[in-house]
Steps between C-alpha positions, in 0.01 A plus 500: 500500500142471554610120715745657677159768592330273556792302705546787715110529573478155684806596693351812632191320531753237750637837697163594611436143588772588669683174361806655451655164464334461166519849394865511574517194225306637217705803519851368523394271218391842285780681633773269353279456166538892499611753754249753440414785766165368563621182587782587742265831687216189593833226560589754745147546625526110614889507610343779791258300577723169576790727636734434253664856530745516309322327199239780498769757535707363190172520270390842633839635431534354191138669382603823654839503308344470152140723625614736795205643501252172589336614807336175558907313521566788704252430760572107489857592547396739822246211628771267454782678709240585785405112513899409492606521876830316420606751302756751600317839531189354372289749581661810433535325154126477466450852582758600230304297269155664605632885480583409132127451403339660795407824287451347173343194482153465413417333826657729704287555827564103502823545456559791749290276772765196436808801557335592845483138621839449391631825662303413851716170501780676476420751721381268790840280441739765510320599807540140716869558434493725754403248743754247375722364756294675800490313789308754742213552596234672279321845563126578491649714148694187390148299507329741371726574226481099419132434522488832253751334253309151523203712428666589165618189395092368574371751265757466232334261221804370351725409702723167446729583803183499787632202654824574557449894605281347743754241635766806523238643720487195653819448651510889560208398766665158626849744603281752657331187682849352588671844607193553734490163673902523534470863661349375815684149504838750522314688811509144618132334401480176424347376140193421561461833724599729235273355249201568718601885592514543162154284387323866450758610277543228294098474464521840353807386256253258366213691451697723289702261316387187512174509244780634194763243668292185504410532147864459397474165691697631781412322842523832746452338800776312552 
């Protein structure tokens, strides 16, 4: 016991290395030696932090079946849904998972902070579905009510869907940008003209949008 300690020490020791190659491998060694709880809560610790999903998910279940009342697997299990964008409903899952602890667990202003970044990604994504499809121009409300969103998604501190929130936002802008530059080609303006009536507008689109927008990688300009 007191090896497997010890065992466990130099993988942690790895994790905030953050080697979680060679954490990963001390622990998958102890974990088939013996499946303890210990093992599989700090397996899953390194299974978040190389993505592997559905590995952390299968430990943190499996603790939470024999201890339901392991805060700590219960917050893994929350950090790993929020993290898990391929997931269907990933994020209402990670909420659910939250709510569980949110009132009992010994850290729970941490754990409360965690629920209100996850609930601001969901509110800012159910949000852009209003704007899905649009092809029209935007209003001085519709910026407004974007920039404020962006806003949210800036302050929230975890947040694993950023990037692609702000590419939603993205193409929001690039059909406003289209759908303005095709309303005065239809009135008969050539290409080239309707771009330049609408240089102002489009300089204000970019102001707005473009500082969130470019982080995601996003090339607004062309």
């Amino acid at each position: 016991m007191a090896e497997n300690i010890s065992e466990i020490n130099r993988a942690l020791e790895d994790f905030d290395r953050c080697d979680y190659d060679a954490a990963g491998k001390r622990l998958v060694t102890l974990y088939k030696e013996e499946k303890t709880e210990l093992v599989a809560y700090h397996l899953s610790r390194v299974y978040l932090k190389k993505e592997m999903y559905a590995k952390a998910e299968h430990l943190l279940k499996g603790i939470l079946k024999d201890n339901p009342n392991n805060h700590s697997a219960w917050y893994y299990l929350g950090l790993v849904y929020e993290a898990w964008q391929e997931k269907p409903n990933n994020l209402q899952l990670s909420r659910n998972t939250f709510l569980k602890i949110s009132q009992t667990a010994p850290n729970h202003e941490a754990v409360c902070k965690v629920l209100d970044d996850v609930n601001v990604q969901i509110e800012v994504s159910n949000s852009l579905e209003g704007y899905r499809g649009r092809t029209d121009v935007l209003t001085a409300q519709d910026l407004f009510n974007l920039g404020f969103l962006l806003q949210k998604i800036e302050a929230a501190s975890l947040c694993s869907c950023r990037e692609g929130l702000c590419l939603r936002v993205a193409q929001i802008y690039q059909n406003a940008k289209s759908a303005l530059v095709q309303k005065q080609v239809d009135r008969g303006k050539s290409l080239s003209e309707a771009r330049k009536m609408h240089e102002s507008e489009f300089s204000v689109l970019e102001r707005i949008l473009g500082a969130y927008i470019e982080k995601a990688g996003f090339d607004i300009k062309r």
